[in-house]
C-alpha positions in Angstrom: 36.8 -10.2 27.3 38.2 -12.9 28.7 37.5 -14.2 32.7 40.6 -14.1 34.9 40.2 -17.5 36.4 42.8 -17.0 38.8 41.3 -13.8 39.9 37.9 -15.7 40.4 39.8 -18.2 42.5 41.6 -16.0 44.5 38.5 -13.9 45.2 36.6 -16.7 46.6 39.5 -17.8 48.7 39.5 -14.1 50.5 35.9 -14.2 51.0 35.1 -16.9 54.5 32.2 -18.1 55.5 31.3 -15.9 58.2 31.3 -13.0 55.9 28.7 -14.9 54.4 26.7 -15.2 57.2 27.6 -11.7 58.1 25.9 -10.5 55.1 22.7 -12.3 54.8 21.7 -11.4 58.6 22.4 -7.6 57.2 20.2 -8.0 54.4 17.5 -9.6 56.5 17.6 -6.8 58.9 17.1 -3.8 55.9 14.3 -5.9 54.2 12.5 -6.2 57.6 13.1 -2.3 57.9 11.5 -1.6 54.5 8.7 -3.7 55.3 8.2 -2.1 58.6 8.1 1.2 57.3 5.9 0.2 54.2 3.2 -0.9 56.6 3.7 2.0 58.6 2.4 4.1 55.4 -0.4 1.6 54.3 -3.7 3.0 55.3 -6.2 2.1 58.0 -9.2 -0.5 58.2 -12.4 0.4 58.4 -12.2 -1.2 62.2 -8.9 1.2 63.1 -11.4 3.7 61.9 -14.3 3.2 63.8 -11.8 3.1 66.5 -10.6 6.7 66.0 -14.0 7.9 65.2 -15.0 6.3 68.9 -12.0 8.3 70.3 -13.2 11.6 68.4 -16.8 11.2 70.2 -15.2 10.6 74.0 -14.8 13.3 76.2 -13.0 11.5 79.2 -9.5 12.3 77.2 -9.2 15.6 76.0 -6.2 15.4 74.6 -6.9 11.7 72.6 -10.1 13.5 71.8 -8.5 16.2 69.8 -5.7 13.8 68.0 -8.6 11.5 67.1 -10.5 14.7 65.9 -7.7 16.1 63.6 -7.3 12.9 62.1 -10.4 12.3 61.2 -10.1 15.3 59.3 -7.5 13.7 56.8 -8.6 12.3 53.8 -6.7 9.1 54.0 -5.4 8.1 57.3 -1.9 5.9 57.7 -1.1 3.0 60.5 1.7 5.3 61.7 -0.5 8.1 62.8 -2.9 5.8 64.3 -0.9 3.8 66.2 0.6 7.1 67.9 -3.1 7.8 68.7 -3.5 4.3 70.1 -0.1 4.8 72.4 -1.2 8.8 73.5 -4.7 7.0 74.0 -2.7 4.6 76.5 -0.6 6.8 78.0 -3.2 8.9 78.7 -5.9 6.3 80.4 -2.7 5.1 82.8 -2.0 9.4 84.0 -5.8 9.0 84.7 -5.6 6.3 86.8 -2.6 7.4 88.7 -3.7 10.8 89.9 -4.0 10.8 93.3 -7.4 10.4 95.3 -8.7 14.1 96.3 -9.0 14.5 100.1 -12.3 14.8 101.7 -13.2 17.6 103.5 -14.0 17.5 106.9 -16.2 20.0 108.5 
């Protein structure tokens, strides 16, 4: 088994430096992906908790109010899951605040 030098030269000649480059940004961007997508499925703090627990109690969003209620009801609760809860929670305060006032009635 012996190592074609020549080969090896000629290899190294075909490869530039931007290929290089080209290559570490691409395996930057997959590890940050994995990592983002492993802390998606890690699973809440106590804090995050007490924060859905809150949002289980209210009553002034319904429909935060009943995400927040069925995931309390999971045995182990993931970031992902709570950060959609945290976004409908958002979304939902800002509808509330754009409705438009009610007009008064006038007798």
């Amino acid at each position: 088994m012996t190592i074609d030098l020549e080969k090896i030269i000629q290899f190294k000649s075909k490869i530039q430096l931007e290929q290089i480059y080209n290559i570490f940004v691409s395996v930057m961007i997959v590890v940050i992906l994995v990592l983002a997508i492993i802390a998606l499925y890690r699973p809440i703090s106590v804090q995050q908790y007490q924060n859905v627990s809150r949002l289980a109690l209210q009553q002034s969003y319904p429909e935060t109010q009943e995400m927040a209620m069925l995931l309390r009801q999971q045995d182990r609760i993931r970031v992902g899951a709570y950060l959609k809860l945290m976004h409908a929670y958002q979304m939902e305060s800002v509808r509330a605040h754009q409705l438009p006032a009610l007009a008064e009635e006038q007798p």
